[in-house]
C-alpha angles and dihedrals in degrees: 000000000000114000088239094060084045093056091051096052095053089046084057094053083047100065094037085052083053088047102047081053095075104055130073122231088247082060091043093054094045092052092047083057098055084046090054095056096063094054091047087065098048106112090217090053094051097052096033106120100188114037122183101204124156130237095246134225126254084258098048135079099294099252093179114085077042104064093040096062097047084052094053084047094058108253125131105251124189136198128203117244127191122238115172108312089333137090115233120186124228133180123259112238121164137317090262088069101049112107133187109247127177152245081073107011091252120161107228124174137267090210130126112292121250129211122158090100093181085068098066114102096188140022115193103199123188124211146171104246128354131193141224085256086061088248113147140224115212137178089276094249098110100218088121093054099044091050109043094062083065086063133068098190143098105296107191122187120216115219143166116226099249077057096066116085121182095245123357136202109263137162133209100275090054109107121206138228127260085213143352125226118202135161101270101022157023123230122183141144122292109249 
């Protein structure tokens, strides 16, 4: 990657990190709700039976009320651990087996591990930015865009509104989402 889109990407996290500033959690968490109501009307969603989502930071779209419900609800929920430079899936099984892990402090699961990635209906993926082309900012890690090509299913990005920009940097290796959810849209490709 060239040191100039480099540069833009980071200017892009710069100003989301600005933005995120000026909410509280509380906010945060209201306008994760609203966000949340809108997923809960996507057909795919609704009839989705295996659904790769991610236990999400103090400063994303607040996953966690969330995944607790569709579990309730039966279906077969997974979460995205980090081994080495590589995401790993694991099932979601409970709060008790839910354990901190670095590099981000995020709490991944201890469940059984999941791969038969072609089985998988929805992916929830959070980001950074995302644009009105459905491409997607991430942390920078990669672990997102080396993961996602393994998969043929809907990928939907979860956004705040502050998160959404009207064209972002990306590079070759970026993937794009089948959909956006943000607190007051939608936005997805025209079948």
């Amino acid at each position: 990657m060239s040191l100039l889109l480099n540069e833009e990407k980071k200017y892009f996290r710069n100003i989301v990190k600005q933005r995120k500033s000026e909410y509280t959690p509380e906010e945060l968490r209201k306008k994760s709700n609203d966000i949340f109501q809108w997923i809960n009307n996507i057909k795919e969603v609704q009839e989705a039976k295996i659904i790769l989502a991610y236990w999400s930071l103090d400063d994303e779209v607040y996953t966690h009320d969330w995944i607790l419900q569709q579990h309730r609800l039966g279906k077969t929920i997974l979460l995205p651990s980090v081994e080495k430079d590589h995401l790993i899936l694991k099932h979601f099984e409970g709060l008790e087996k839910m354990v901190e892990q670095p590099p981000f402090g995020i709490k991944e699961s201890v469940g059984r591990a999941f791969d038969s990635y072609h089985n998988i209906h929805i992916v929830l993926v959070p980001g950074i930015a995302f644009d009105y082309n459905l491409n997607r900012l991430g942390r920078g890690k990669g672990y997102y865009d080396r993961f996602l090509p393994n998969v043929s299913c809907i990928k939907i990005g979860l956004a705040f509104d502050f998160q959404l920009f009207n064209c972002l940097p990306v590079s070759k290796n970026d993937i794009k989402m089948d959909m956006v959810v943000c607190e007051s849209q939608i936005l997805s490709i025209s079948k």
